[in-house]
N, C-alpha and C positions, 0 to 999 in steps of 0.2 A: 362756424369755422373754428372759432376757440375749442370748444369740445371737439369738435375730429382730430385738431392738432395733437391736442393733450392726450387723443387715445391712440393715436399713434405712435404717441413715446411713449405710452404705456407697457401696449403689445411686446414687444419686443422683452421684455421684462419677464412678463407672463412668459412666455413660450421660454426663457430659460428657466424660470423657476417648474416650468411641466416636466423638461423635459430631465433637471435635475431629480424633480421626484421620480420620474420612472425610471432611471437609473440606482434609485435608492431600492424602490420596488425591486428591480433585478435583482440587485443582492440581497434582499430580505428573501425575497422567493429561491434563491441560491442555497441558503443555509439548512432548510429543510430538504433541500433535494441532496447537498450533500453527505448530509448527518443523520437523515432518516429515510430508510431503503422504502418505505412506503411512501414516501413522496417522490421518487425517481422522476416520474413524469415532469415535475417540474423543472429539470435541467435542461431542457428547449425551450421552455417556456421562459425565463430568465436569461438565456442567451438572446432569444429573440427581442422582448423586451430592450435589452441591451444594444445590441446592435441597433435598434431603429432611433431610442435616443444621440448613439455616435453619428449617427449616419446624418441626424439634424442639424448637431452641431456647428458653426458657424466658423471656430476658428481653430487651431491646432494647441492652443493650452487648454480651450475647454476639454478637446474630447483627452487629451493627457489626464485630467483632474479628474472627467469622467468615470477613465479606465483605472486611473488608479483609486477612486472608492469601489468602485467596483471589485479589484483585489483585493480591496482590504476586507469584502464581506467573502468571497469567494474563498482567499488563502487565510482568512483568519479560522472558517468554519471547518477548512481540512487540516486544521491543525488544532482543535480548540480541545480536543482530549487533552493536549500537554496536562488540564487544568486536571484530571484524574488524579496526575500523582498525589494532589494532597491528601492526606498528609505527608511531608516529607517525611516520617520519621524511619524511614532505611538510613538516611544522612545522620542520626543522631542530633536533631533539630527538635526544639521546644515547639509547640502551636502560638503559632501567633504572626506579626505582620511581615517577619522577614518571610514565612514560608512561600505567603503570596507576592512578595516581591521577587523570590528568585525564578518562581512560576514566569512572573510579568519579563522577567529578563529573558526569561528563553522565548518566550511566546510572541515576543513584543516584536522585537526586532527582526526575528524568521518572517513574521504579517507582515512588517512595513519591506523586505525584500520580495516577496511575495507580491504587491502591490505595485513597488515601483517598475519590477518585470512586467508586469500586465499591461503595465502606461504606456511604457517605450516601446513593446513592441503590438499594442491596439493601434496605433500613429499610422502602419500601413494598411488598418481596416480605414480605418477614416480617410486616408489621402482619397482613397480607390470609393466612398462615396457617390462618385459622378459613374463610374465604368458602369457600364450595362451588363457588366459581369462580377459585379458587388457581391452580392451571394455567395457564388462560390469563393471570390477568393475570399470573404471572410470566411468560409468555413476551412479552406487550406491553409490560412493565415491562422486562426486558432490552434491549429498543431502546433503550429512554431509558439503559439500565444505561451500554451503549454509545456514544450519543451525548454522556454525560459526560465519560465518559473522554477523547474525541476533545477536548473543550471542556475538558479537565484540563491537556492540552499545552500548548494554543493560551495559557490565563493562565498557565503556567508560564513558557514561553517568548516572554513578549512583548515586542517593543520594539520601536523606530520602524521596523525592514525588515522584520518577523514579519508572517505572512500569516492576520488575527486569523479564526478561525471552526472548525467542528468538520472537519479536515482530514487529521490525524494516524489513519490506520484500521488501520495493523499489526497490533495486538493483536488485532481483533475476532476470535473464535470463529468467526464465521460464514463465514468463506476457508475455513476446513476443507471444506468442502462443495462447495468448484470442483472438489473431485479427485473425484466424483462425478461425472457430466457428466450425469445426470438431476436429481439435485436441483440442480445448475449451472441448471438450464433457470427455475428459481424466480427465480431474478435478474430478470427480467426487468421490464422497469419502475420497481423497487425498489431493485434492489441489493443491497446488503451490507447494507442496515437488512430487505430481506425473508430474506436467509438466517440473519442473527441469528435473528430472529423464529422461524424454522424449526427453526433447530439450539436454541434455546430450549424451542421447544414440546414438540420432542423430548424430550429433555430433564425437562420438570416433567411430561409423561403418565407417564414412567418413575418417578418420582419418586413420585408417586402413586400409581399402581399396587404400590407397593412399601408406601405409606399406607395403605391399602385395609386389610392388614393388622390393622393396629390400629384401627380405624372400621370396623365390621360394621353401620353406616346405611346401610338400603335408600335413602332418601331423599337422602343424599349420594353414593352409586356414581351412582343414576340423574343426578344434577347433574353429577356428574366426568366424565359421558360427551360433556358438550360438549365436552373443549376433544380426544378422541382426535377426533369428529366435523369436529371445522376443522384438526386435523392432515390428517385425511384430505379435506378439501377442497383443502387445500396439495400436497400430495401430487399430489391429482390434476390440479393449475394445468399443470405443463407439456404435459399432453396437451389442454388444449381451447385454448391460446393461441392466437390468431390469425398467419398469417403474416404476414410485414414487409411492407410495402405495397409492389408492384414501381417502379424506376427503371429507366427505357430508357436503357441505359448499352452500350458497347462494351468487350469484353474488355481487360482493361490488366495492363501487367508490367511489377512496380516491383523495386527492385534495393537491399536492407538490406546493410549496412557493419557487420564484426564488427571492431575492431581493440583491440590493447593496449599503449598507449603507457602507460609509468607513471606514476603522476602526480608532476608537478614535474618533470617532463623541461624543459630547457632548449632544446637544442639539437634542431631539427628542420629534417631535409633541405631543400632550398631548390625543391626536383621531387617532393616527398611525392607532395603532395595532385593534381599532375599526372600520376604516371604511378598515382594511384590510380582516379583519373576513364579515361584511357585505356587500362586494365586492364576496367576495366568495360561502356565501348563496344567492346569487342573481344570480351570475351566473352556480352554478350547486347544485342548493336545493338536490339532493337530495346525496350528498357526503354525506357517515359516517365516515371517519376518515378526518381531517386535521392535514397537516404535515407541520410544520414552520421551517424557519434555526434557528442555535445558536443562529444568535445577535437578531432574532424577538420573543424576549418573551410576554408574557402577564401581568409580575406583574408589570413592573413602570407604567401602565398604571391605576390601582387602590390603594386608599388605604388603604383596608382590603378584605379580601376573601370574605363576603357578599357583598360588593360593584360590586366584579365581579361578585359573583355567580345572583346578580338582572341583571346584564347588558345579559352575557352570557343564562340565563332563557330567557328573553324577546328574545334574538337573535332568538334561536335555538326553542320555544315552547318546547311542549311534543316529538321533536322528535329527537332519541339517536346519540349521535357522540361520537366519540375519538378525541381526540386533544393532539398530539404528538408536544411538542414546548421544546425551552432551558429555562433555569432559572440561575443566580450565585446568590449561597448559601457563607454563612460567612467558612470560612475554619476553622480549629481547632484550628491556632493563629491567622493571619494576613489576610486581601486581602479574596479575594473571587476565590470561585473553579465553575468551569461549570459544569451544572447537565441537564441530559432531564429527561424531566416529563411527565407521562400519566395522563391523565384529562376525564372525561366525561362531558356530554353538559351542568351541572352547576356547573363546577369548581370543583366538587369533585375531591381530587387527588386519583389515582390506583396506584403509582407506583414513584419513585424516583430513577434516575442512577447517581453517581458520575463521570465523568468522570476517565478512568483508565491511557489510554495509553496519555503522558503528553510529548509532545515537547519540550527539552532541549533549554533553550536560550530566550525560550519563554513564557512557562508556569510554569519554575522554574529554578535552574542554579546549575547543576553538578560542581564540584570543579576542574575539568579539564577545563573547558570555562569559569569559573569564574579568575582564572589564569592566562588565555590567552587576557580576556578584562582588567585585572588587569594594562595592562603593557600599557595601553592606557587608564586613568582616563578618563571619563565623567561626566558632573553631568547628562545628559539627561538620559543615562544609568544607573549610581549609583541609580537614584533616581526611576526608573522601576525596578530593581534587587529591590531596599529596599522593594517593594511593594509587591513584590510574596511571597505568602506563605512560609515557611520552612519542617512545616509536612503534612505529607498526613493525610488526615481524614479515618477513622477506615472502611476499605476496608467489600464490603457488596456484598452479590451474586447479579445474573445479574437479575432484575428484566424485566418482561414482562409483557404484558397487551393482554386481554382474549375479541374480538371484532364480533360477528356473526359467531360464529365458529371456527377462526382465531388466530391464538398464535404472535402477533406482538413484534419483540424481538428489540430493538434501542442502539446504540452506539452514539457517540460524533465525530467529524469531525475525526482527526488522528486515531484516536479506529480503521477503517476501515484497516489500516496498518498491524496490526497483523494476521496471518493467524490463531488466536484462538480463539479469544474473540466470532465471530459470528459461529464457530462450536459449541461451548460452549452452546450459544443460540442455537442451531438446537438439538442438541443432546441430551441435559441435560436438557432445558425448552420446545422442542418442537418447535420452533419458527417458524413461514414456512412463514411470510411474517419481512424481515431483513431493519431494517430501519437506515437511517445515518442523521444525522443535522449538517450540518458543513457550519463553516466559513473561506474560507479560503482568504476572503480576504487581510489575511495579505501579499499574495504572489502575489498582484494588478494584477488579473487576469493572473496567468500563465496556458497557454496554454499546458506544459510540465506535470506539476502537473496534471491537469486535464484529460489529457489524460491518466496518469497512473493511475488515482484515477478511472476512469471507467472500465481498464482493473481490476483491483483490483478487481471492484466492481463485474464483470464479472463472476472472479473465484468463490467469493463466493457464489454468485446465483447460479451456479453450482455446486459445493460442496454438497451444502446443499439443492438441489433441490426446492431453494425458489425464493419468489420476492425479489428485490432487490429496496428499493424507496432512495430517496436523496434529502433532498431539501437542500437548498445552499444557503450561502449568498457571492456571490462577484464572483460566476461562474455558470452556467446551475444548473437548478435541471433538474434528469434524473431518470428514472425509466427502471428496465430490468428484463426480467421475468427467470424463474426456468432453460431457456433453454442456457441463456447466451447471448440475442439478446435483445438490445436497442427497449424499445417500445413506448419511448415517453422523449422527452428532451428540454428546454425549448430555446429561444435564449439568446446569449451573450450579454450583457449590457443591458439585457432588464428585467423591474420588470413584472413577468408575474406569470402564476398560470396554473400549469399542471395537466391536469385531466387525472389520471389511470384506467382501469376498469379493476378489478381481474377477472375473471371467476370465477363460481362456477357449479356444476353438479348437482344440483337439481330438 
C-alpha cells in the first residue's frame, strides 16, 4: 500500500517532466527544419510533436510556458542570422564584447516577442483539446499562431520609418515545405498562410493518431477522421489547379547582376558601372531588360542626367532595354532612403520605388533597441544611429514598369519578407514577372539567410504564378520560374552575370 501510494505521487511528476521533454524535442527538431532546407521534412514532425504534448497538458499556464519555449526555439531559429552581421565593422566598431552584445539586443528581444505571441495565442489549441475536431482547428488556429508572430515584430519594432502590419514571415514553419516542390504547388493563391496551414494539419493528424491511443472512442476516431479527410483534400489541390491564364507575350532575355562590393566601401572606380553595362551588351546583345543589385547604381557615375543619357545612347543605339538598378534618394530630413528605379535605354526614368519594408537596427532604430544599445554607449554606433533618417518619406503605391507585354513589378532586398507587398504587385498592378535587388551583404555571406531568401522567393513565384528574378550584391543572384523551380543561379563569391530566358507563346 505504501509503495502504490508513493508511485502515485510519483506519476504525475514523470508525465510532466515527458511531456516537457517532447516539447523541447519539438523545438530542437524545429531549428533544423527551419535553418536547413534539407531537413524540410521535419516541420510536421515538430509541430506534431508539439501539439500532442499541448494537447496533454493539464492546466492553462502549462500549455502557456509550453507554447512559449516552444517559440523561443521556433522564432529564435528564423531569426538567428541576425548573428551573420558579425562583424560589425560597417558601424566603425572595434571586435570585441560590445559587438556581440548589440547582436544579443537585437536578437534578444525580437525571440522573446516571438515567443510570447506563440503562448497567448497556442491558449486556443489547448482550450479545444477535448473537441473532436482538435486537429483541424489546431491546424486553422496555427495561421493565426503565425500571423501573430509577424504582428509581434511589427509592435516591437515600431517607430515613425517602421513598416507597421504582419510583414516579418522568417520564422514561419511553413517555408519548410518549398524544398518539396509538390507540396510547393499548395502555395498557390495562399501562400505561406496555406502552407502553414498544411505543415500544421500535418502535423496535429500525427498528433492524433498517436492520441487515438489513449481514446478507444468509436465515436471520436470516426470525428478525427475529418481533419486526415481535408489533409487529403489539400494534398490533392495541386493536381486539380487551374492553369495560369495565357499572355500573348514574345520570348524575352533579361540579364541578373551578381556582385560583391563590401559594404561601406568608399571608394569606387569612376568606369564601374560602365564597363559593367558594356560587359553585358557584349556578352548577350540581345538582353531587354537589365537587372542590377542595391549597391550597383548608375548615378555616382555621372554628373547630370544628360551626361548619362549621351553615354547610355551610345551604349545601347536605337535598340530598347529596361534597366531595373537601386539609387539612395535624400530622405524627408536626414541621410538617404534606397529606392529602385525603372529606366529605359537613355536614362529616361518609368518609375521610382521607395523602399517599404526597413530592417530595424539597420535602416532605422525602434525605441525598444535604441534602449537596449543605450546601456552600452558607442561612438561607432552613436554616430551610425545619428545618420539614419527619423521620418519616412510620404508613402506612394507600388510602381511597375510595362516591358514587351510584360508587367515587371520590383521590391528592395528585405521587401521580399513580407508575404504582401509582391501579391499587392500580382493582383492590383498585374505584375507577372516579380523582381528583387538586394544587398545583403551586410550579413557577410550567410548561407542561412540565403537559403531562406530563396525558399521565400519560391513561395512567391508560386502564389502569384510569376517569374521570380534577384540580382544580389554579396550572395548569388538566382532567377525561378511561375512553377517554384530554380532556373538559373549564379556562383558564390563570384562577380558574374546571369542570363534568364522568359518564354513567350507567340
Amino acid at each position: 500500500m505504501i509503495g502504490a501510494k508513493s508511485l502515485n505521487t510519483h506519476l504525475p511528476n514523470t508525465r510532466s517532466v515527458l511531456l516537457f521533454c517532447m516539447t523541447i524535442a519539438a523545438g530542437m527538431l524545429a531549428i533544423p527544419a527551419i535553418s536547413f532546407p534539407a531537413y524540410w521534412f521535419l516541420a510536421p514532425l515538430s509541430l506534431g510533436l508539439f501539439f500532442f504534448a499541448l494537447w496533454r497538458l493539464s492546466s492553462l499556464a502549462r500549455a502557456f510556458w509550453h507554447s512559449f519555449i516552444f517559440g523561443l526555439f521556433t522564432g529564435g531559429s528564423g531569426i538567428w542570422w541576425f548573428w551573420d552581421t558579425l562583424p560589425l565593422d560597417w558601424l566603425g566598431l572595434s571586435h570585441g564584447p560590445n559587438e556581440y552584445y548589440f547582436v544579443f539586443a537585437s536578437w534578444g528581444p525580437v525571440t522573446l516577442a516571438f515567443a510570447f505571441a506563440t503562448a497567448v495565442f497556442c491558449i486556443p489549441i489547448w482550450l479545444l483539446r477535448n473537441s473532436p475536431y482538435h486537429a483541424l482547428a489546431a491546424a486553422l488556429l496555427w495561421v493565426f499562431v503565425e500571423e501573430a508572430v509577424m504582428w509581434s515584430f511589427s509592435l516591437l519594432t515600431f517607430a515613425d520609418r517602421s513598416f507597421y502590419g504582419p510583414h516579418f514571415s522568417a520564422p514561419s514553419l511553413g517555408y519548410a515545405l518549398a524544398e518539396n516542390h509538390y507540396l510547393l504547388q499548395i502555395a498557390q493563391g495562399g501562400g505561406i498562410h496555406f502552407l502553414n496551414f498544411t505543415t500544421a494539419l500535418i502535423g496535429a493528424v500525427f498528433a492524433s493518431l498517436i492520441l487515438w491511443r489513449t481514446n478507444t472512442s468509436q465515436a471520436i476516431r470516426s470525428l478525427h477522421s475529418v481533419a486526415p479527410a481535408v489533409l487529403l483534400l489539400v494534398l490533392i489541390y495541386p493536381l486539380v489547379q487551374p492553369p495560369p491564364a495565357p499572355r500573348t507575350v514574345e520570348p524575352l532575355e533579361a540579364v541578373l547582376v551578381a556582385t560583391y562590393i563590401p559594404v561601406g566601401r568608399a571608394e569606387v572606380p569612376p568606369n564601374e558601372y560602365e564597363l559593367l553595362l558594356e560587359n553585358i551588351v557584349d556578352s548577350y546583345p540581345d538582353a531587354g531588360v537589365i537587372i542590377l543589385p542595391e549597391e550597383k547604381r548608375l548615378e555616382p557615375t555621372y554628373k547630370d542626367a544628360k551626361e548619362k543619357q549621351v553615354f547610355l545612347s551610345s551604349l545601347f543605339g536605337s535598340s530598347k532595354r529596361l534597366i531595373i538598378s537601386g539609387e539612395h534618394v535624400a530622405a524627408t530630413d536626414r541621410g538617404l532612403e534606397a529606392a529602385l528605379t525603372y529606366e529605359t535605354e537613355t536614362g529616361a526614368r518609368l518609375g521610382m520605388y521607395r523602399k517599404r519594408f526597413l530592417m530595424p537596427g539597420g535602416e532605422y532604430m525602434p525605441t525598444i533597441m535604441g534602449l537596449g544599445f543605450s546601456l552600452r554607449p558607442d561612438k561607432g554606433l552613436g554616430k551610425f544611429i545619428n545618420s539614419l533618417p527619423e521620418r519616412r518619406s510620404e508613402r506612394v503605391d507600388l510602381p511597375t514598369a510595362s516591358y514587351q507585354g510584360r508587367i515587371f513589378g520590383g521590391l528592395i532586398c528585405s521587401d521580399f519578407l513580407s508575404p504582401h507587398l509582391y501579391r499587392e504587385l500580382a493582383v492590383r498592378q498585374h505584375a507577372d514577372v516579380l523582381v528583387n535587388i538586394a544587398n545583403p551583404a551586410w550579413f557577410h555571406g550567410s548561407r542561412i539567410l540565403f537559403d531562406k531568401t530563396v525558399q521565400v522567393a519560391k513561395v512567391h513565384a508560386v502564389q502569384n504564378r510569376a517569374h521570380y528574378l534577384q540580382s544580389t550584391n554579396g550572395a548569388p543572384a538566382f532567377a525561378i520560374d511561375p512553377t517554384g523551380t530554380v532556373i538559373g543561379m549564379t556562383t558564390w563569391n563570384e562577380k558574374e552575370l546571369l542570363s534568364v530566358h522568359l518564354p513567350g507563346n507567340k
